[in-house]
C-alpha positions in Angstrom: 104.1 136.2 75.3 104.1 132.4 74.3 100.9 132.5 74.7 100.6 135.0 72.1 103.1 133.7 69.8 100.9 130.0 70.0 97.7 131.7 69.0 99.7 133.2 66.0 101.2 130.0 65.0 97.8 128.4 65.1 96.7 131.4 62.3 99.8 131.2 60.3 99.7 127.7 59.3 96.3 127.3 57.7 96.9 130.7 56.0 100.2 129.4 54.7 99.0 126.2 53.4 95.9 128.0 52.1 98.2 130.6 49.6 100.4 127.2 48.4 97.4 124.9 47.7 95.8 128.1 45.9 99.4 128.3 44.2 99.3 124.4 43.5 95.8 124.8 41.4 96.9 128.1 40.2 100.1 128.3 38.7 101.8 124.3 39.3 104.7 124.3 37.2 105.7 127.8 38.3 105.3 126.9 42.2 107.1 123.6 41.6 110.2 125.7 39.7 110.3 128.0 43.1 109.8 124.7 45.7 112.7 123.2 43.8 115.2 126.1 43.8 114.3 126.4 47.3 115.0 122.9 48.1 117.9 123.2 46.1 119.5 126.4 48.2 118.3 124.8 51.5 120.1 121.4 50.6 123.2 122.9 49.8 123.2 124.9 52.8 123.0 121.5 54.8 125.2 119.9 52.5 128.2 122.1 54.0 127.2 121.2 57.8 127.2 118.1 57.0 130.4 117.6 55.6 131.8 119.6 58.3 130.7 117.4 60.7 131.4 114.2 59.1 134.9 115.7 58.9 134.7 116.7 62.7 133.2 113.2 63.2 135.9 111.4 61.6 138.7 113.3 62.7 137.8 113.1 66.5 138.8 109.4 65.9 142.0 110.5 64.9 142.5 113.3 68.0 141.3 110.7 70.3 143.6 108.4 69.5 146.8 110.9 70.0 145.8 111.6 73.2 145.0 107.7 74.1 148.2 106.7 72.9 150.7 109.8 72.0 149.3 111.0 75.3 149.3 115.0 73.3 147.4 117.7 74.5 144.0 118.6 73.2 144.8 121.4 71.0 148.0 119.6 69.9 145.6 116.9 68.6 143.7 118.9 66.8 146.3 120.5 65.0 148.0 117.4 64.1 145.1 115.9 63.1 144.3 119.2 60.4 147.6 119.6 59.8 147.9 115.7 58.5 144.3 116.3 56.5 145.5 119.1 54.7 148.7 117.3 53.7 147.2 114.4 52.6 145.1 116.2 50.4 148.1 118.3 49.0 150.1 115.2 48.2 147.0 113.9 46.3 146.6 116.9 44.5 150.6 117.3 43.6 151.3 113.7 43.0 148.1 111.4 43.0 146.0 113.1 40.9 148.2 114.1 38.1 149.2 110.3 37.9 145.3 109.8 37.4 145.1 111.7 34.8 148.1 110.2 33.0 146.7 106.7 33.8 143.8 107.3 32.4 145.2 109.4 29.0 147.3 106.1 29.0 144.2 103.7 29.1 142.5 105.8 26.1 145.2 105.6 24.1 145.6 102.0 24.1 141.7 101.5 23.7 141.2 102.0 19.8 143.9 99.1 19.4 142.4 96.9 21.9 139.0 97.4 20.6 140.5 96.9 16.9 142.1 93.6 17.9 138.7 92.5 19.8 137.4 92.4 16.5 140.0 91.1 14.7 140.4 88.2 16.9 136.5 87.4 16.6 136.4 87.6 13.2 139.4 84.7 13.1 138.1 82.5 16.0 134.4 82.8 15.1 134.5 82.4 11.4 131.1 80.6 11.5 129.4 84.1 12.2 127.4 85.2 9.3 128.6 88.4 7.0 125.0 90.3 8.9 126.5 89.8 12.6 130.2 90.7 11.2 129.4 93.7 9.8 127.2 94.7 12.5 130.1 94.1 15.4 132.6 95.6 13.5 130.4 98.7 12.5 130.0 99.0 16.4 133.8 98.5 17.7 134.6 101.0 14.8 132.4 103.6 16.5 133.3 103.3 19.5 137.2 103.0 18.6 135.9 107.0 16.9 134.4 108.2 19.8 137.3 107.2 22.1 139.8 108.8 19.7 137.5 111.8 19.5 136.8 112.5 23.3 140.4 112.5 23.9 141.1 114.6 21.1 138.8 117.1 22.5 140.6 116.6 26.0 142.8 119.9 26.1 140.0 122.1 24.8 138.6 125.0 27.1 135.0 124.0 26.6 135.6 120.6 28.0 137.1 121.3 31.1 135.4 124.4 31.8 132.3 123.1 33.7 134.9 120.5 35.4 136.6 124.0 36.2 133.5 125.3 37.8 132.3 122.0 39.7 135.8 121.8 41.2 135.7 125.5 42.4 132.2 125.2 43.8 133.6 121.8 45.5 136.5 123.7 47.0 134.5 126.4 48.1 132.3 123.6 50.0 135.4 121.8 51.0 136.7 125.7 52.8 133.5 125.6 54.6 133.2 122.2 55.5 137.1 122.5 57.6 135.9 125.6 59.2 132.8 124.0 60.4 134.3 121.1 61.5 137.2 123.2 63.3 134.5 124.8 65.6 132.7 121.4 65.3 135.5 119.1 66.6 137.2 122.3 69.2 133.7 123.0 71.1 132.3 119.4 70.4 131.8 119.1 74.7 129.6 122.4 74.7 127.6 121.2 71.8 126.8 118.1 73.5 126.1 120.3 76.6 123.7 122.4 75.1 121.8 119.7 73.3 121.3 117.9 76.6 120.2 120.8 78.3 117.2 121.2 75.3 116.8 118.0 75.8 115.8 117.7 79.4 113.5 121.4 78.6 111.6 120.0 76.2 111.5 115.9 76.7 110.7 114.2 80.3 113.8 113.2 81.8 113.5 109.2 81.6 113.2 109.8 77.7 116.3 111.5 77.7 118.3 109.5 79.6 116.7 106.8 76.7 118.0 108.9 73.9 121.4 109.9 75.3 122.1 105.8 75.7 120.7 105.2 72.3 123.1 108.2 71.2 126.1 106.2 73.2 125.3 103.0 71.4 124.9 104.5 67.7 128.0 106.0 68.5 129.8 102.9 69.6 128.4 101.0 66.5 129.1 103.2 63.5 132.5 104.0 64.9 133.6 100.6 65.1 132.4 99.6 61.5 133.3 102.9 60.1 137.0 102.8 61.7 137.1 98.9 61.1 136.2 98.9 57.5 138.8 101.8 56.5 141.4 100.1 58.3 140.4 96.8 56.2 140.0 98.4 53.5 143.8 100.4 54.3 145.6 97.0 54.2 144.0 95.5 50.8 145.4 98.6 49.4 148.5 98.4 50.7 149.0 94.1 50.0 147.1 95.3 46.4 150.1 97.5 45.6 152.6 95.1 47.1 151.5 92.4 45.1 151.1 94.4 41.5 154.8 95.8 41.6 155.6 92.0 42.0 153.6 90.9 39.2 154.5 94.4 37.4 151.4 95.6 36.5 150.3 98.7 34.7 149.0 101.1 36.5 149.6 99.8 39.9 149.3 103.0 42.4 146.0 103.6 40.0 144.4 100.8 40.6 145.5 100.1 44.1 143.9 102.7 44.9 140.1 101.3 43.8 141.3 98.2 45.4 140.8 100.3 48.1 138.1 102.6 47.6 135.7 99.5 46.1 136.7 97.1 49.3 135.1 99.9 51.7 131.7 99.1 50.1 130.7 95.2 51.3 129.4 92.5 49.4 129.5 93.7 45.7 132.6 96.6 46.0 135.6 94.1 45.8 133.3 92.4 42.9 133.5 95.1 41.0 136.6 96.8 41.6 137.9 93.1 40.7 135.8 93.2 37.3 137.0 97.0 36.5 140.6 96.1 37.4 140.8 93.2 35.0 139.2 95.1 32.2 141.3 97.8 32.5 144.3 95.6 32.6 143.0 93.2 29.9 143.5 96.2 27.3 146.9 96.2 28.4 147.8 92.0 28.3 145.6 89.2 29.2 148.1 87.8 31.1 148.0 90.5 33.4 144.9 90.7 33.8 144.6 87.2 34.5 147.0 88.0 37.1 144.8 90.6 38.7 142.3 88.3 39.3 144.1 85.7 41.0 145.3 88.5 43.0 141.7 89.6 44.0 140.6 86.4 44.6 143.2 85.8 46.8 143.2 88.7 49.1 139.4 88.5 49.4 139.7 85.4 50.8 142.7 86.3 52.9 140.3 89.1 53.7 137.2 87.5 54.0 138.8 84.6 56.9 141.5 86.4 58.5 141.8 89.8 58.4 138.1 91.4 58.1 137.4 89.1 61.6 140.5 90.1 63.4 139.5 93.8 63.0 135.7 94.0 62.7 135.0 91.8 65.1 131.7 92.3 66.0 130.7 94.7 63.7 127.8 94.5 63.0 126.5 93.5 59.3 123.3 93.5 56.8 122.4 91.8 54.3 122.9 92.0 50.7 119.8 93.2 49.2 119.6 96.0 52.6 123.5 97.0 51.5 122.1 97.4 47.5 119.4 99.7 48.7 121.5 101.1 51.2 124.3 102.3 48.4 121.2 102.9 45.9 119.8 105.3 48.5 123.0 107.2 49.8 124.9 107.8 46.1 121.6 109.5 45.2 121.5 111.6 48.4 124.8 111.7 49.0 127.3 110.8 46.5 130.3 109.4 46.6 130.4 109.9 50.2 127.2 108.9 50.6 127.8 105.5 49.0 130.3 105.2 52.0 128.7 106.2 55.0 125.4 104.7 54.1 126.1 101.0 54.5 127.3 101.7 58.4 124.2 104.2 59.0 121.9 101.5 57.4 123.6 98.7 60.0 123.6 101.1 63.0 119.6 102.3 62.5 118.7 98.1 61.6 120.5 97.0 64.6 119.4 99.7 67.1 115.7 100.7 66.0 114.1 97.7 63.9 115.1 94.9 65.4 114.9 96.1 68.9 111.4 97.0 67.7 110.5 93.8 66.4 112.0 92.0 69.3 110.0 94.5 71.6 106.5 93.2 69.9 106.9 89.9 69.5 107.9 90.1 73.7 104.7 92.1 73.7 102.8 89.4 72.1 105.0 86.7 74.1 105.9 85.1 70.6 109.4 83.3 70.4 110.9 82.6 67.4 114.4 81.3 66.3 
């Protein structure tokens, strides 16, 4: 019967590639229409087991660590660990997203005026500008000052929120899905594991498996610990972001503690620009307190930068800033938001385990040392 099935294969193949090359010449916009709806179905197929196993993935931190330290059962973990999901997301829906969307109807109404003032105070403090450049500037901040006033005008219409409407309902369906999967994920995550070994020793020779069950281990270990590291970093500048705003009594605090957060979990450039945004949102506001939110930044990033990213990190390990660029280039346009996120600590994890053990192996190979 295999043998059968081979012989087919090796018929099916070239006949398949045959009809789509004969398509290509053909017909090629048509076939590239139907290749890209295809991609597009398969893709967002995958896209639901892959949230549901990031959720699984991220949430078996979580279990682990109630039964490490809570000593709970396994199912009591698990439970605890959904039941805490779901009501984070319920208080962000009731209270943190509603204050979003006030924060931000608050920002665009105070736009017009700051942009007004902008060129107000340019037109007094640069009075060597010549009449061209004036009426140019001004001609722009008066346009945009319109379109500001104008999209939030159009806010409350039907129109405008209905594809936002749709995207949310086609995000919540994924979301549904995603939970689900990562319930039966996370609950039989030891027979998954099982079976996959079990293919693995059918189909691979058993010293390459033991190989890629270690290399498994090691990934593991790796992207857990900058993963897990870099949101509990990222947790505390949050938190010492909203400490220090009410102090200073700063608009928008929870708002923009909140990017303090989301910004620091990307390295290198996030806490740049969550620092920039924060000022300029805060400069339409007062200068003053936007000066503030700078000293703030640059203060808790270097807090951050010497004590507390060391202390927790550790050893976790790092790339460069031109890898972490691509990295977040690559992974916002796969993945998004999310994929902005994960694909600085996938990018470390594959650099650390596959190319530089590679180039170490050859230049061992070539018996080539180098510092």
């Amino acid at each position: 019967m295999l043998s059968k099935t081979k012989e087919y294969i090796k018929y099916i193949i070239p006949f398949v590639l045959g009809v789509f090359l004969f398509s290509m010449i053909t017909d090629f916009e048509n076939t590239m229409k139907f290749l890209s709806s295809v991609w597009g179905w398969v893709s967002y197929v995958i896209s639901r087991f892959v949230i549901g196993i990031s959720i699984a993935y991220i949430l078996n931190f979580f279990v682990q660590w109630l039964r490490r330290t809570c000593k709970f059962p396994f199912w009591l973990a698990v439970a605890f660990s959904y039941l805490t999901l779901v009501g984070a997301v319920v208080w962000m829906i009731i209270y943190i997203v509603p204050y979003m969307i006030t924060s931000v109807e608050q920002l665009i109404a105070v736009l017009p005026g700051f942009i007004d003032n902008t060129g107000e105070f340019l037109a007094q403090y640069f009075p060597r500008m010549d009449a061209d450049s004036l009426s140019f500037l001004t001609t722009f901040v008066t346009g945009i000052s319109d379109q500001l006033v104008k999209w939030a005008t159009n806010l409350p219409n039907v129109s405008t929120f209905l594809p936002v409407v749709r995207s949310a309902g086609r995000g919540l369906i994924d979301i549904c899905f995603g939970l689900l999967i990562s319930f039966y994920t996370l609950v039989g995550k030891d027979k998954i594991l099982a079976a996959l070994k079990r293919c693995m020793y059918a189909f691979m020779a058993p010293d390459k498996v033991e190989k890629r069950i270690q290399f498994g281990r090691e990934a593991n270990e790796i992207f857990s610990q900058y993963v897990v590291g870099k949101f509990v970093d990222s947790l505390i500048i949050g938190v010492l972001s909203a400490i220090l705003y009410a102090i200073f009594d700063l608009e928008m605090m929870p708002f923009l503690a909140i990017l303090a957060f989301l910004f620091n979990m990307i390295p290198y450039f996030g806490p740049i620009i969550g620092m920039v945004i924060t000022g300029i949102i805060l400069l339409c506001f007062s200068p003053l307190h936007a000066l503030y939110s700078l000293i703030i930044s640059v203060v808790l990033q270097t807090i951050d930068g010497s004590i507390i990213g060391p202390k927790i990190l550790g050893d976790a390990v790092g790339i460069s800033p031109l890898l972490t660029i691509v990295a977040i280039s690559v992974g916002g346009d796969i993945g998004g938001l999310l994929g902005i996120f994960l694909s600085v600590p996938v990018v470390a994890t594959l650099k650390t385990l596959v190319f530089d053990r590679w180039v170490k192996h050859r230049l061992e190979k070539k018996h080539v040392q180098i510092e």
